[in-house]
C-alpha positions as CSV (number, residue, x, y, z in Angstrom):
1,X,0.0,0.0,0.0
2,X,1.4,3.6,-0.9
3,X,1.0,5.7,2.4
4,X,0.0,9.5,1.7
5,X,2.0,11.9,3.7
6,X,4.5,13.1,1.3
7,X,3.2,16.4,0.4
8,X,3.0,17.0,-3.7
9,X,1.5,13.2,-4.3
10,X,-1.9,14.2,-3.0
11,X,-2.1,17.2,-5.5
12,X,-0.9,14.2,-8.2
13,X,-3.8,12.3,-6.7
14,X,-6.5,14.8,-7.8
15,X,-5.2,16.2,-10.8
16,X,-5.5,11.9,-11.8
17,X,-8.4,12.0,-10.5
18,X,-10.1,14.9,-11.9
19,X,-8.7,14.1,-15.7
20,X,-10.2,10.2,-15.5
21,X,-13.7,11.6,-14.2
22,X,-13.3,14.6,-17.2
23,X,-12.2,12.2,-19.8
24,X,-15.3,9.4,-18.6
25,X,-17.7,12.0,-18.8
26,X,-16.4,13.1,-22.1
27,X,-16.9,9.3,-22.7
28,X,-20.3,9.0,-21.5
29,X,-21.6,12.4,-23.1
30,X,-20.0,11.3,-26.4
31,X,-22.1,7.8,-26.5
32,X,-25.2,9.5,-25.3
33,X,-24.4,12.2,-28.3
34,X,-24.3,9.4,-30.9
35,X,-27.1,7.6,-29.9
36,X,-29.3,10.6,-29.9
37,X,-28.0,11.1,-33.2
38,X,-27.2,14.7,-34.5
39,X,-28.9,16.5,-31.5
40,X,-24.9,17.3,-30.8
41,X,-23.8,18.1,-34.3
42,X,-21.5,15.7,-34.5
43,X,-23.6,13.3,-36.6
44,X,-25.0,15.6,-39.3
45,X,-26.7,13.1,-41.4
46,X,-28.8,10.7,-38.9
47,X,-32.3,9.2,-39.2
């Protein structure tokens, strides 16, 4: 187990932490985008 108490790893913590839940969000919003179809513009020709 890594034991937090050196000062400068906890900041590394939440910047990791903070880019994951941006970049699953990103993820989710993306495949909620593309099944809506073009409602995000990203799809311009959809059904």
């Amino acid at each position: 187990m890594i034991r937090i108490g050196k000062k400068g790893w906890s900041d590394a913590m939440t910047i990791a932490l903070i880019v994951a839940f941006i970049i699953i969000v990103l993820i989710i919003i993306g495949r909620g985008g593309l099944s809506m179809g073009s409602s995000w513009g990203s799809v311009p020709t959809g059904p």
